[in-house]
N, C-alpha and C positions, 0 to 999 in steps of 0.2 A: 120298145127297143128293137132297131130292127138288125137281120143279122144278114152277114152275105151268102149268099146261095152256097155258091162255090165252098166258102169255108164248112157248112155245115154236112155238104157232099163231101166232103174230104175226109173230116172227122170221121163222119159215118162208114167209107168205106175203110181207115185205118182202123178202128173195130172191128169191121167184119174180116178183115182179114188176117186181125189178129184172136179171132177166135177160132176159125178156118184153120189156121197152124196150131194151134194148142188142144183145138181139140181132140184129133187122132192121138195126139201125144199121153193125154188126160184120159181118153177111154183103155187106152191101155193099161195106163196105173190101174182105174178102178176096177177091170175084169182082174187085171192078178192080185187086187188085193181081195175081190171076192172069193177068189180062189183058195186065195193063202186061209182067209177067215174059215170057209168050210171046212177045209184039212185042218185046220187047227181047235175047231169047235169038234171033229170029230175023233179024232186022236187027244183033244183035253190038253195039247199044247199048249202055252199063255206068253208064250217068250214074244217081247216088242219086236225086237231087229227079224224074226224071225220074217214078218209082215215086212218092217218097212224096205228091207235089203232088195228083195226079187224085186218089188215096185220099182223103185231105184235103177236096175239092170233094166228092167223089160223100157222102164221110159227112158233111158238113155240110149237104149239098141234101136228105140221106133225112134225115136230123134237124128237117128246116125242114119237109119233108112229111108225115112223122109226128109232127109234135108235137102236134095236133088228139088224136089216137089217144093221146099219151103223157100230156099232161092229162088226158084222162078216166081214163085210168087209173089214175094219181095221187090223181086226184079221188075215183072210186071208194073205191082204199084208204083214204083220211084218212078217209070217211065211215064207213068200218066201221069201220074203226080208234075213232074218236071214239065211235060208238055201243056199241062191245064195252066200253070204257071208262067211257061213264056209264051204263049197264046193272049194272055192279058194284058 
């Protein structure tokens, strides 16, 4: 089976650039939920929301601050994207 170049560049870099944006996003979650987990393993807390709440906050606040960063990026691909497309 053969496949077109072009289509499997494309694929590949819509992956990479959709890890690229979730990643900052995702390491945030997991540093405050390691956080949350220590304080809570050492004060004997057990409460769920207590975790998932801050998580929640901290990756909505990196998502609001990178979104500048996450639009250009965006922005970027559809431009190449568009131009690998009327080039053909």
């Amino acid at each position: 089976m053969q496949y077109d170049e072009t289509a499997v560049m494309m694929a590949r870099d819509m992956l990479l650039i959709a890890l690229k944006i979730a990643a900052p996003i995702l390491a945030a979650g997991v540093i405050v939920g390691l956080v949350v987990s220590i304080v809570q393993a050492v004060t004997s807390i057990q409460d769920q929301t207590l975790t998932f709440v801050p998580k929640i906050v901290v990756m909505i606040l990196a998502a609001a601050v990178l979104l500048p960063w996450i639009v250009a990026k965006l922005v970027d691909y559809a431009s190449d994207l568009l131009w690998l497309v009327s080039s053909q």
